[in-house]
MOPAC internal coordinates of N, CA, C and O (Angstrom, degrees):
PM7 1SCF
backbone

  N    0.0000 0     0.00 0     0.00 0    0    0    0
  C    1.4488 1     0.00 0     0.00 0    1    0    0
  C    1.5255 1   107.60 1     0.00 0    2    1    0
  O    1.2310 1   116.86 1   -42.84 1    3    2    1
  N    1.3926 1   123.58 1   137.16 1    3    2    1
  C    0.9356 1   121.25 1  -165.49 1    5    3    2
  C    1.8583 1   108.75 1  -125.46 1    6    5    3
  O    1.2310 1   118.23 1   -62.75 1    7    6    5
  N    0.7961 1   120.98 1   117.25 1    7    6    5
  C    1.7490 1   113.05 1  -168.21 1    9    7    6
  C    1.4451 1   119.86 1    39.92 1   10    9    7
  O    1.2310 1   123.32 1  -148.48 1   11   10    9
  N    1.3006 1   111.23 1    31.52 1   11   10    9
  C    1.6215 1   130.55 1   176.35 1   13   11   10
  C    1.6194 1    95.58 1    79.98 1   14   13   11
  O    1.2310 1   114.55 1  -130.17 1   15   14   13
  N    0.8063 1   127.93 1    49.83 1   15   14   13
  C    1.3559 1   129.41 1   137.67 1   17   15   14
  C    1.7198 1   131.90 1  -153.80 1   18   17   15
  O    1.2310 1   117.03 1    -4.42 1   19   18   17
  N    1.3636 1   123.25 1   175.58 1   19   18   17
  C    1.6747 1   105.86 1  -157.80 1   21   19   18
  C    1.5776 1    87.38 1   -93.70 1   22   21   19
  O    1.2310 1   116.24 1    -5.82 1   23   22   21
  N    1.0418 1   124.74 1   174.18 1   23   22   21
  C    1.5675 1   126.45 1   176.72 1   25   23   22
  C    1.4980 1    76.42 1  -158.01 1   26   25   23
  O    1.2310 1   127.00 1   -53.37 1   27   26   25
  N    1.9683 1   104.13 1   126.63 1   27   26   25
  C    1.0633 1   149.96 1   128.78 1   29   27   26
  C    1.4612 1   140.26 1   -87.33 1   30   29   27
  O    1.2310 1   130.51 1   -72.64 1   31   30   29
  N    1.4756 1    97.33 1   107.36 1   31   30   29
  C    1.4732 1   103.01 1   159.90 1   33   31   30
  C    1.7848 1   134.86 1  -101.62 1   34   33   31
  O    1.2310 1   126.74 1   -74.28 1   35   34   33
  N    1.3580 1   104.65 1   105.72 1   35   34   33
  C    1.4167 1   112.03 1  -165.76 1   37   35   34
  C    1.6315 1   104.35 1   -65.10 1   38   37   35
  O    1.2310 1   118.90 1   -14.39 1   39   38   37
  N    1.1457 1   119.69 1   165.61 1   39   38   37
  C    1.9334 1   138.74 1  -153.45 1   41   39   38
  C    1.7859 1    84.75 1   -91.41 1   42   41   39
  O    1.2310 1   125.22 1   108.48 1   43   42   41
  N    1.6179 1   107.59 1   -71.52 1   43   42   41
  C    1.4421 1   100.71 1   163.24 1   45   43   42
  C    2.1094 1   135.17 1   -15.42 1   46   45   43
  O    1.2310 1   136.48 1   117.15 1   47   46   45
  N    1.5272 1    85.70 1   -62.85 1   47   46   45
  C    1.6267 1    89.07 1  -172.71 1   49   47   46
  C    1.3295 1   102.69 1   -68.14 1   50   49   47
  O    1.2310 1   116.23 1   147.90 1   51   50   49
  N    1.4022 1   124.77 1   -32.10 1   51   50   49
  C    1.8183 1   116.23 1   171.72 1   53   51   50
  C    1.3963 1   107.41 1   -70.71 1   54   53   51
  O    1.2310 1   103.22 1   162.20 1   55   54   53
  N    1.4468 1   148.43 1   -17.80 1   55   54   53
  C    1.4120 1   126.56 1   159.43 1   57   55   54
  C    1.3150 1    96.72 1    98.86 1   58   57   55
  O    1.2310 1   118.86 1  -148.48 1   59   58   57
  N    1.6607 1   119.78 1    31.52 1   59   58   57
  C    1.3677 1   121.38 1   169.86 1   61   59   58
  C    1.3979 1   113.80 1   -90.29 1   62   61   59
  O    1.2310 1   133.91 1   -17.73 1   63   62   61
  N    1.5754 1    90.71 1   162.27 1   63   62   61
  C    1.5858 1   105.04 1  -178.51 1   65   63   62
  C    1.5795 1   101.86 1  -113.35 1   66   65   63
  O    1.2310 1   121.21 1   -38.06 1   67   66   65
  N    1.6150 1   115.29 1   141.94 1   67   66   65
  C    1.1141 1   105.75 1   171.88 1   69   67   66
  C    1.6893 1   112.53 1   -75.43 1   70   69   67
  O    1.2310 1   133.33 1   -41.21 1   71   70   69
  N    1.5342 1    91.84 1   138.79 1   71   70   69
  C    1.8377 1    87.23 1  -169.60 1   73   71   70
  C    1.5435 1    91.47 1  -154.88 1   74   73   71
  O    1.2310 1   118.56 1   -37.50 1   75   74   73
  N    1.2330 1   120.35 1   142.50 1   75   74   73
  C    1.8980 1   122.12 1  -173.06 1   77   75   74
  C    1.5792 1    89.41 1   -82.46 1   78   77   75
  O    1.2310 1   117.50 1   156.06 1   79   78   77
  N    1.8502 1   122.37 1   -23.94 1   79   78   77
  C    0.9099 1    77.72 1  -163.90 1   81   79   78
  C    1.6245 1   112.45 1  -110.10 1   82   81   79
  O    1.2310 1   123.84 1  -126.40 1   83   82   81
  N    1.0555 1   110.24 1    53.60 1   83   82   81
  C    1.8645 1   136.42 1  -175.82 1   85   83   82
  C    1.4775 1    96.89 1   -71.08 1   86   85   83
  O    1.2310 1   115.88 1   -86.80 1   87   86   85
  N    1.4297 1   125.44 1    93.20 1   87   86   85
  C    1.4136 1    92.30 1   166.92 1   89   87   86
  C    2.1158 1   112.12 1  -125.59 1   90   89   87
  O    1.2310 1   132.61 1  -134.91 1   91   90   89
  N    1.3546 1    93.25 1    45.09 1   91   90   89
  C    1.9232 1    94.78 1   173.68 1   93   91   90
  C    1.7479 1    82.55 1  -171.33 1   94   93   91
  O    1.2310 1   128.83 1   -38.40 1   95   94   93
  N    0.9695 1   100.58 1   141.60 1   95   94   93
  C    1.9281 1   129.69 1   163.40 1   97   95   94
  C    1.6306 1   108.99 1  -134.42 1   98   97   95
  O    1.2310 1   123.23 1   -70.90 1   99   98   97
  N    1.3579 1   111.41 1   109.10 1   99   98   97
  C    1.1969 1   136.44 1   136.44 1  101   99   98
  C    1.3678 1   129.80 1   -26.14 1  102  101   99
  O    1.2310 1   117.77 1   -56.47 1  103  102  101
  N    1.7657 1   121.86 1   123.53 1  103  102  101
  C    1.8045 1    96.52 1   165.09 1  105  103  102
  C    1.9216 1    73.13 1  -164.16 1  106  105  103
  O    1.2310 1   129.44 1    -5.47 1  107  106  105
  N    1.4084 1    99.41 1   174.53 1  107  106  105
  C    1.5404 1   115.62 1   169.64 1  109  107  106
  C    1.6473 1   111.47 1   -95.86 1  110  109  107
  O    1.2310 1   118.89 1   -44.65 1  111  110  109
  N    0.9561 1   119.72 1   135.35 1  111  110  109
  C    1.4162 1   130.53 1   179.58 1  113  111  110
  C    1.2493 1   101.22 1   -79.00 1  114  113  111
  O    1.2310 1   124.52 1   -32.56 1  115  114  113
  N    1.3811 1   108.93 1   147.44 1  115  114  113
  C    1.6637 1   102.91 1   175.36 1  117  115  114
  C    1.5297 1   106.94 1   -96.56 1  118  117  115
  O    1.2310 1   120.63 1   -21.97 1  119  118  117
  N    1.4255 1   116.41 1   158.03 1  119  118  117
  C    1.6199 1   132.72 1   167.71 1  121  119  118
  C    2.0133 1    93.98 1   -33.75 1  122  121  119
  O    1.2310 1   134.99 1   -34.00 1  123  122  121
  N    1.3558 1    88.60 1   146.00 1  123  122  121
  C    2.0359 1   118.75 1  -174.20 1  125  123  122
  C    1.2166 1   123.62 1   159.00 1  126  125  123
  O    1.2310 1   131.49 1    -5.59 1  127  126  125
  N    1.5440 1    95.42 1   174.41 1  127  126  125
  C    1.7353 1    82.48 1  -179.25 1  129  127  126
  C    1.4266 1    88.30 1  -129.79 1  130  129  127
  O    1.2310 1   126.34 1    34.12 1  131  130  129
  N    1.3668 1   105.42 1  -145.88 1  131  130  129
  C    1.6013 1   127.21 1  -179.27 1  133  131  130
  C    1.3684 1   121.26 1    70.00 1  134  133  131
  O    1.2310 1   123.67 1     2.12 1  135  134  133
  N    1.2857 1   110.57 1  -177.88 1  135  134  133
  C    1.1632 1   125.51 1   179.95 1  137  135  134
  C    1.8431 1   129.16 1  -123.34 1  138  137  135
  O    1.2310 1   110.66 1   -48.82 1  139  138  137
  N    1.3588 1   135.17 1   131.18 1  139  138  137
  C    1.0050 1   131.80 1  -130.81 1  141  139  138
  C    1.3890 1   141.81 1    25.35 1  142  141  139
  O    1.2310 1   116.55 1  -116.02 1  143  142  141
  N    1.0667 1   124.16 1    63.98 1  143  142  141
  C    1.2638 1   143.64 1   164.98 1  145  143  142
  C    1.1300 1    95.59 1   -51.04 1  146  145  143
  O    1.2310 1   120.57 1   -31.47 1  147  146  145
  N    1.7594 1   116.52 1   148.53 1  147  146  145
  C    1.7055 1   138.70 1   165.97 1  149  147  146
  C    1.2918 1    99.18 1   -79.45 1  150  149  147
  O    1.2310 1   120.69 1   -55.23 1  151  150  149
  N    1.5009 1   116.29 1   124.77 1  151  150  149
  C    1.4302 1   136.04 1   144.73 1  153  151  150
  C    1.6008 1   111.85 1   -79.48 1  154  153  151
  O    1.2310 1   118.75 1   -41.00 1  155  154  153
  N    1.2144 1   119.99 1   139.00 1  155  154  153
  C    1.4273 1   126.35 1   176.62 1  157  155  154
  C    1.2462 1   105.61 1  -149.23 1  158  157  155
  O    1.2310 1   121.87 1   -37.06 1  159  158  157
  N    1.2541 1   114.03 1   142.94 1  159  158  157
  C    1.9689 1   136.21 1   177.19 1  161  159  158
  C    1.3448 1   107.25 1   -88.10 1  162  161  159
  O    1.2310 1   104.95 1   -55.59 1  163  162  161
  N    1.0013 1   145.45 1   124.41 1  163  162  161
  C    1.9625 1   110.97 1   135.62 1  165  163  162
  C    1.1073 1    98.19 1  -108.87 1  166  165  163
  O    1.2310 1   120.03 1   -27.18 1  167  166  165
  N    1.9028 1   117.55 1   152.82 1  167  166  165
  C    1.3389 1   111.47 1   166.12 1  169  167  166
  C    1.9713 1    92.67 1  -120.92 1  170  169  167
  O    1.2310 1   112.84 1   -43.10 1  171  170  169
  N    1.4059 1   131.13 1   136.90 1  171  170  169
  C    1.0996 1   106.19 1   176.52 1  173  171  170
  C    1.6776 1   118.47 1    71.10 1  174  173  171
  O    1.2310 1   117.56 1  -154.55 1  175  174  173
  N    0.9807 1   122.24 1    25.45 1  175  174  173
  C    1.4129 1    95.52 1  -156.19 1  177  175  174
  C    1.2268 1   163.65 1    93.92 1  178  177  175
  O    1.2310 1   131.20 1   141.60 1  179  178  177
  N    1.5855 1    95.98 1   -38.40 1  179  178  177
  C    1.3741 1   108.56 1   170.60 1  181  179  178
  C    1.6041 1   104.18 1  -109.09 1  182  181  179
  O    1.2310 1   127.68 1   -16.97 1  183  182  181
  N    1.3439 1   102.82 1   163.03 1  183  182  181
  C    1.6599 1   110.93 1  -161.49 1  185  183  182
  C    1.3719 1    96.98 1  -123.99 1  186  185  183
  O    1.2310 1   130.27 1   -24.38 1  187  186  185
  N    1.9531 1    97.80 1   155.62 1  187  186  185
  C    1.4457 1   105.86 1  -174.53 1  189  187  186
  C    1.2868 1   133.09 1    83.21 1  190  189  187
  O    1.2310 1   116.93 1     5.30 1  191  190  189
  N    1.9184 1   123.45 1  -174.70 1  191  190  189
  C    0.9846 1   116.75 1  -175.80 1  193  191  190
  C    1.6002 1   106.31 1  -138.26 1  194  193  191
  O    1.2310 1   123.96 1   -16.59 1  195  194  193
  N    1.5377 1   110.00 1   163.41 1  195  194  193
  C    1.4099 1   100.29 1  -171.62 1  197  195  194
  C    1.2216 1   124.24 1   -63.01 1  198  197  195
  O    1.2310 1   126.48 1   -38.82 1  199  198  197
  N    1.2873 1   105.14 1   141.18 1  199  198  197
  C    1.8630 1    96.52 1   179.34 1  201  199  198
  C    1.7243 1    96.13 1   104.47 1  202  201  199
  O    1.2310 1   117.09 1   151.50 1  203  202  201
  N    1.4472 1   123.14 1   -28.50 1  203  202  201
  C    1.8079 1   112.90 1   168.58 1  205  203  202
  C    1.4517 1    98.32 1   102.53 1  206  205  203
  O    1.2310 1   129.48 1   165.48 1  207  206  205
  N    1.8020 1    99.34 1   -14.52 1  207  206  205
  C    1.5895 1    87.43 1   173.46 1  209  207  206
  C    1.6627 1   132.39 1   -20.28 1  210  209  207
  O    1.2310 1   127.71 1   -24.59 1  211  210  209
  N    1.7628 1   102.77 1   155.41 1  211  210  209
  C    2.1254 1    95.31 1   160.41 1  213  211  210
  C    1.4715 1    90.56 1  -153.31 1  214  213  211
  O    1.2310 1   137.97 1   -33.74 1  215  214  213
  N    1.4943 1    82.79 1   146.26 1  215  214  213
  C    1.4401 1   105.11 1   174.20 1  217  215  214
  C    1.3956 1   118.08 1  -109.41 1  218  217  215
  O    1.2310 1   113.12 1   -17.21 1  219  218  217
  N    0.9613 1   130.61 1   162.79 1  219  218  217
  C    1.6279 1   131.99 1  -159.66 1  221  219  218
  C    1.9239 1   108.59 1  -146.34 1  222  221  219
  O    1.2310 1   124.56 1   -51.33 1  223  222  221
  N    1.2031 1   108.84 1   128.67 1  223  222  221
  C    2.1232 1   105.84 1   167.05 1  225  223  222
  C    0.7248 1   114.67 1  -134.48 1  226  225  223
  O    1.2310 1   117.62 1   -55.57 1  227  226  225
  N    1.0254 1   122.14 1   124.43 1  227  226  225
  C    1.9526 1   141.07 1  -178.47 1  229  227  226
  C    1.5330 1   104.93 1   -86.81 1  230  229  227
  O    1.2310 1   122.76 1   -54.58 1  231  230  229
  N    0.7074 1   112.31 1   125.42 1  231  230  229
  C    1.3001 1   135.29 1   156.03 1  233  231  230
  C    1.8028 1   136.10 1   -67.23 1  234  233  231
  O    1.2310 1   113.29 1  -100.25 1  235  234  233
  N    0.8054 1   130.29 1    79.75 1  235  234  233
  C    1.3325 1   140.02 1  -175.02 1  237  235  234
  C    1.1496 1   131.40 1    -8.07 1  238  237  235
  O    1.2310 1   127.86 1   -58.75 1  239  238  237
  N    1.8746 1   102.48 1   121.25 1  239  238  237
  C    1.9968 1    93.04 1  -161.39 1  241  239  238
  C    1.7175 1   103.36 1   -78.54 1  242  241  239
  O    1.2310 1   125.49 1   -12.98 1  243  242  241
  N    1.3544 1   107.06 1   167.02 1  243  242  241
  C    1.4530 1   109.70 1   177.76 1  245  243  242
  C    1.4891 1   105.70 1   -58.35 1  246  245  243
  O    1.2310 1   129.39 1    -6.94 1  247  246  245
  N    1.8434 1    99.51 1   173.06 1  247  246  245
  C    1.7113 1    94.23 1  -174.65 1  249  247  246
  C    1.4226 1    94.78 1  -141.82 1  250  249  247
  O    1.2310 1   103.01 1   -85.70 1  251  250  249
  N    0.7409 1   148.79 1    94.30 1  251  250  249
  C    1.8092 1   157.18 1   128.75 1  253  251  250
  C    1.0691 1   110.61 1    -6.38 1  254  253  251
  O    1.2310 1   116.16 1   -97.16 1  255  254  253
  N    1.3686 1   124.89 1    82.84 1  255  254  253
  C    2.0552 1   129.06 1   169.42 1  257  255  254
  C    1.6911 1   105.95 1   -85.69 1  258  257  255
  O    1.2310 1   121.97 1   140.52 1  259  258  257
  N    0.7802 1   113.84 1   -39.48 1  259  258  257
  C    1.8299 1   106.35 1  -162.21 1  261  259  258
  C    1.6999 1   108.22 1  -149.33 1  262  261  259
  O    1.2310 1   117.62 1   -24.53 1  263  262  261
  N    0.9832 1   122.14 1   155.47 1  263  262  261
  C    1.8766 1   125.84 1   174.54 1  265  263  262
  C    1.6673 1    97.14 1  -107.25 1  266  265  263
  O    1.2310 1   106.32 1     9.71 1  267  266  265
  N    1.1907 1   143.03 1  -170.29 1  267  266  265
  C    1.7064 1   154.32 1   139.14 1  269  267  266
  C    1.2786 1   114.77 1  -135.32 1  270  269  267
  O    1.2310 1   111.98 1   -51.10 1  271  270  269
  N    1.2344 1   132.73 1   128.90 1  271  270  269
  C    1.5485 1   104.14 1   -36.13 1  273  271  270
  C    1.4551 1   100.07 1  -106.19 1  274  273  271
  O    1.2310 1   131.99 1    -2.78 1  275  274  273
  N    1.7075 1    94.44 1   177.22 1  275  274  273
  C    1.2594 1   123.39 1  -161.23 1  277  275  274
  C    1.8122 1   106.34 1   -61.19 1  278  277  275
  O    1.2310 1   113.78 1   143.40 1  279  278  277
  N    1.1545 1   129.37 1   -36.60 1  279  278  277
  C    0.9637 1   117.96 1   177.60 1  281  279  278
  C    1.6296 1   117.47 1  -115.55 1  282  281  279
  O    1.2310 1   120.11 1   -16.79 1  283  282  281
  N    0.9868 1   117.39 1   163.21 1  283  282  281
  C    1.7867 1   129.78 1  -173.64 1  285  283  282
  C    1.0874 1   112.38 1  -138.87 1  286  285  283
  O    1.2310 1   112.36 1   -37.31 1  287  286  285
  N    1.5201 1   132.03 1   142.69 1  287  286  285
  C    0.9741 1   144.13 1   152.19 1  289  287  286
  C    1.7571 1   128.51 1   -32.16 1  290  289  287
  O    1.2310 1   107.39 1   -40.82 1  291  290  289
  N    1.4040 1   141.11 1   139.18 1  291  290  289
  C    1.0642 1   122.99 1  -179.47 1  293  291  290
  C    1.7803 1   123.82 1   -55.85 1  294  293  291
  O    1.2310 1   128.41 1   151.83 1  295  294  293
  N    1.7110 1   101.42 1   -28.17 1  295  294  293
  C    1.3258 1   105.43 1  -179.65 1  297  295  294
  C    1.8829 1   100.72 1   -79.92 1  298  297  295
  O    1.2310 1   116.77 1  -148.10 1  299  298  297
  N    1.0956 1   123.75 1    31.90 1  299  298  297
  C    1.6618 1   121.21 1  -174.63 1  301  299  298
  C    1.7439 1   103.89 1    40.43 1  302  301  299
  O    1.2310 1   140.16 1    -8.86 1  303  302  301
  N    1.5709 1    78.49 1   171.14 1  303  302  301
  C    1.5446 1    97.81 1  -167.30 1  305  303  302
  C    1.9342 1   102.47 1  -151.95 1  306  305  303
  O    1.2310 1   121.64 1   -24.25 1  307  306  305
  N    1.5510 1   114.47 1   155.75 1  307  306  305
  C    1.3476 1    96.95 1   144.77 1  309  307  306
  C    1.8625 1   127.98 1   -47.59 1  310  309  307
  O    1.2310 1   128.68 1   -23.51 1  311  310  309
  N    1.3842 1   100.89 1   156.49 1  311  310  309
  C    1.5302 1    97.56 1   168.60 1  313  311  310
  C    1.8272 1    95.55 1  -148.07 1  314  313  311
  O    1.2310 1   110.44 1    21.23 1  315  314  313
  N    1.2785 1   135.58 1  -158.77 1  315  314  313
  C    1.5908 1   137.17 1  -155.38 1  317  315  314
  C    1.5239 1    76.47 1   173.54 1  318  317  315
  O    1.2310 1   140.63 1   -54.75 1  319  318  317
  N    2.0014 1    77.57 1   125.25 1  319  318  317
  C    1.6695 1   104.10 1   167.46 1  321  319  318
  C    1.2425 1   110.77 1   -99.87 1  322  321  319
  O    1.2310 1   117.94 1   -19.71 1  323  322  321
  N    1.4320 1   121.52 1   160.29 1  323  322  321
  C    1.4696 1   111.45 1  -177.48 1  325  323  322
  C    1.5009 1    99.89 1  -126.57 1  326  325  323
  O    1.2310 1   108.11 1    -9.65 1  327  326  325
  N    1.1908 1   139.82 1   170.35 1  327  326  325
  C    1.8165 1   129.61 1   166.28 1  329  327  326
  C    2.1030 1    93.11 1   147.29 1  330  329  327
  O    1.2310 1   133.22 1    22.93 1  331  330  329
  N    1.2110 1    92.07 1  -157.07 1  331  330  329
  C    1.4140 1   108.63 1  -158.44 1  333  331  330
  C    1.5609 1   110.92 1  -141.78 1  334  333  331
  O    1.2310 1   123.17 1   -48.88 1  335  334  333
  N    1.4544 1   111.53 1   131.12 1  335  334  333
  C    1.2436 1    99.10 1   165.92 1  337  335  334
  C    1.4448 1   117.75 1    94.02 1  338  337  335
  O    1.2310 1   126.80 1  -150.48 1  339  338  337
  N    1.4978 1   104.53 1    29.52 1  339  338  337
  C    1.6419 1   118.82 1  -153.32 1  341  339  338
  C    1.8069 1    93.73 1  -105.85 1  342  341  339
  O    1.2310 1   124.14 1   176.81 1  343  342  341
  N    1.3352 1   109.66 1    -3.19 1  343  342  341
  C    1.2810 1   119.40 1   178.79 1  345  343  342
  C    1.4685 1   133.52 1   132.41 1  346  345  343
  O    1.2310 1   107.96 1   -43.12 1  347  346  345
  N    1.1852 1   140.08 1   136.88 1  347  346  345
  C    1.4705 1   124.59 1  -152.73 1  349  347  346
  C    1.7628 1   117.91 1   -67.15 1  350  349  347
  O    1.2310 1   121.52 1   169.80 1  351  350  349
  N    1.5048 1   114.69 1   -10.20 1  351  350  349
  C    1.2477 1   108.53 1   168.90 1  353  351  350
  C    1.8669 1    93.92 1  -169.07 1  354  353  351
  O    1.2310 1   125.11 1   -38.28 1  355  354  353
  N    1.4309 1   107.79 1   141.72 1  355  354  353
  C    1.2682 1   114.39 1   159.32 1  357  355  354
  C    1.4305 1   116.19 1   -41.00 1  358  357  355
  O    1.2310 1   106.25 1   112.21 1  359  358  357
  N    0.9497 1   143.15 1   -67.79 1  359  358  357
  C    1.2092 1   129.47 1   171.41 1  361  359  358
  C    1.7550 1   124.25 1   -20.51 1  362  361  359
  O    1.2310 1   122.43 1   128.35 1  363  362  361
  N    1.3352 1   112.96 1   -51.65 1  363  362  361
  C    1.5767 1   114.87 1  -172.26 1  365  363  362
  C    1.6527 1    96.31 1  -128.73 1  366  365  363
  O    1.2310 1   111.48 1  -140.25 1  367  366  365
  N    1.2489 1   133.66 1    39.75 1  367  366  365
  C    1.2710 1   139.95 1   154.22 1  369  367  366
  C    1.7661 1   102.51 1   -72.64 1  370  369  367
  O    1.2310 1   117.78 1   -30.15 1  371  370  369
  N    1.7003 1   121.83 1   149.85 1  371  370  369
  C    1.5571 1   106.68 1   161.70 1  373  371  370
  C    1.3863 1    86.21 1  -140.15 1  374  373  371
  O    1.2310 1   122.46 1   -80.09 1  375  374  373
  N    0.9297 1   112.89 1    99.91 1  375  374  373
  C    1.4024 1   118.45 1   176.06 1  377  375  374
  C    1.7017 1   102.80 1   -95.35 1  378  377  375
  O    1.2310 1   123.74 1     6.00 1  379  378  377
  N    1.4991 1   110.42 1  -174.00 1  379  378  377
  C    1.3523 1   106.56 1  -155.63 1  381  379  378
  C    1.7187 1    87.40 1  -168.43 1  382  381  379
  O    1.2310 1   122.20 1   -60.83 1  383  382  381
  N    1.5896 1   113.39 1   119.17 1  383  382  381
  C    1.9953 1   105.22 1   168.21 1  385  383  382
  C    1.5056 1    98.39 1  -130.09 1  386  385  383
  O    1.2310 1   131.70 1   -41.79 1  387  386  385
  N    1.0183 1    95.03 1   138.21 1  387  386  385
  C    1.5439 1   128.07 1  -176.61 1  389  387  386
  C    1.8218 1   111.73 1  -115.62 1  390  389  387
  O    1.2310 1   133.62 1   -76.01 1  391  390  389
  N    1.3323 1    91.28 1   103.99 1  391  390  389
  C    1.6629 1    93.78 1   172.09 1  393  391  390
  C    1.9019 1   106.96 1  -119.25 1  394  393  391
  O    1.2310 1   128.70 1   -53.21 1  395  394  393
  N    1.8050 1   100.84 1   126.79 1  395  394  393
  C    1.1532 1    95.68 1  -147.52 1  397  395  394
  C    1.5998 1   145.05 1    43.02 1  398  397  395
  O    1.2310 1   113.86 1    57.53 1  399  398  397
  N    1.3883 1   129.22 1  -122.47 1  399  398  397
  C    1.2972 1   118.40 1   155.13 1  401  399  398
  C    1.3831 1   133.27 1   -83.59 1  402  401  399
  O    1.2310 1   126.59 1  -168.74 1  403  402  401
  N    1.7603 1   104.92 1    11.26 1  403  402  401
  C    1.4259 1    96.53 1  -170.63 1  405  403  402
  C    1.6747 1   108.38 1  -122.56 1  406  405  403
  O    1.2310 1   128.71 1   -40.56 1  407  406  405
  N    1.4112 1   100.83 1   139.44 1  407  406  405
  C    1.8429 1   104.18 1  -176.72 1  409  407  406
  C    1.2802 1   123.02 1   -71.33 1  410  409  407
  O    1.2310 1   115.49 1   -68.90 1  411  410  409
  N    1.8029 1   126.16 1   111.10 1  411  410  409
  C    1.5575 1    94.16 1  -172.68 1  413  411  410
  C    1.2505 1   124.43 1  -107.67 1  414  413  411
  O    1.2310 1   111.35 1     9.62 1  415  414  413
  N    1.7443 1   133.90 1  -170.38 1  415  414  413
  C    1.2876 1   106.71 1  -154.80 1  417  415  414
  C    1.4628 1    94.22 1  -114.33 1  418  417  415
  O    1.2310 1   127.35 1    -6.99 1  419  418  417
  N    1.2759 1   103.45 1   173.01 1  419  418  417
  C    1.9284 1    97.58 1  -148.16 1  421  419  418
  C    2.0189 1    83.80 1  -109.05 1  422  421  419
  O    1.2310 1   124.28 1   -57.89 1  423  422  421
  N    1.2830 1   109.39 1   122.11 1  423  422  421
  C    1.5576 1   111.01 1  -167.26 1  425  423  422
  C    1.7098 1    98.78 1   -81.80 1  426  425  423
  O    1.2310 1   117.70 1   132.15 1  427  426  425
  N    1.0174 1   121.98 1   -47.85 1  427  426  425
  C    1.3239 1   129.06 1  -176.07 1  429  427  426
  C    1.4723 1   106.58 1  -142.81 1  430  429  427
  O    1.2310 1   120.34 1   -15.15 1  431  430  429
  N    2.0216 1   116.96 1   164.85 1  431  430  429
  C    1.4889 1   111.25 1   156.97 1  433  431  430
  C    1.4416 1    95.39 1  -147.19 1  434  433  431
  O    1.2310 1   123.47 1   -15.55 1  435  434  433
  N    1.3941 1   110.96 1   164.45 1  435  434  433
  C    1.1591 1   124.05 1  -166.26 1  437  435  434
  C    1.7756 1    93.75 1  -116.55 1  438  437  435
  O    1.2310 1   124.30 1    -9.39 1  439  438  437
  N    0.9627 1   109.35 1   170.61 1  439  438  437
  C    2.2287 1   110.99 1  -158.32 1  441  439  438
  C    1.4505 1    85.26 1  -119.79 1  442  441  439
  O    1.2310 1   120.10 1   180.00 1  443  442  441

């Protein structure tokens, strides 16, 4: 499952040939987050791998390098997070900051 939904890639849309001796297929993952996501095969039709196996890819948690700036006034202030992995584009990022118990609201983001 991939950002709450299944993403299929059919054998067709990769431009494969049936061949015994195929043994890796290539494709781009689409933008998501989380952790263990379902991997699935079909070859033909039939799905999976022998044995019922599943495979699973996580996707990379965000990474927090730097704040701007480091200090604030007691009455608060803006500040700018810095790190990686905050989402594949501002547009459809949902990020979420939490200082102490309280959620704050995200004024702008940069992609």
């Amino acid at each position: 499952i991939v950002s709450g939904s299944l993403a299929e890639v059919d054998q067709d849309e990769l431009g494969l040939e049936n061949s015994k001796a195929l043994r890796e297929v290539s494709c781009t993952v689409p933008e998501g987050t989380g952790l263990e996501n379902d991997v699935r095969l079909y070859r033909s039709g039939t799905g999976n791998f022998v044995g019922g196996e599943s495979l699973t890819l996580d996707y990379l948690a965000p990474e927090l390098t730097g704040v701007s700036p480091s200090n604030v006034s007691t009455t608060g202030d803006n500040v700018t997070f810095f790190g990686d992995n905050f989402g594949a584009s501002a547009a459809t990022a949902k990020v979420r900051v939490w200082f102490g118990s309280e959620e704050l609201e995200i004024v702008e983001g940069d992609g």
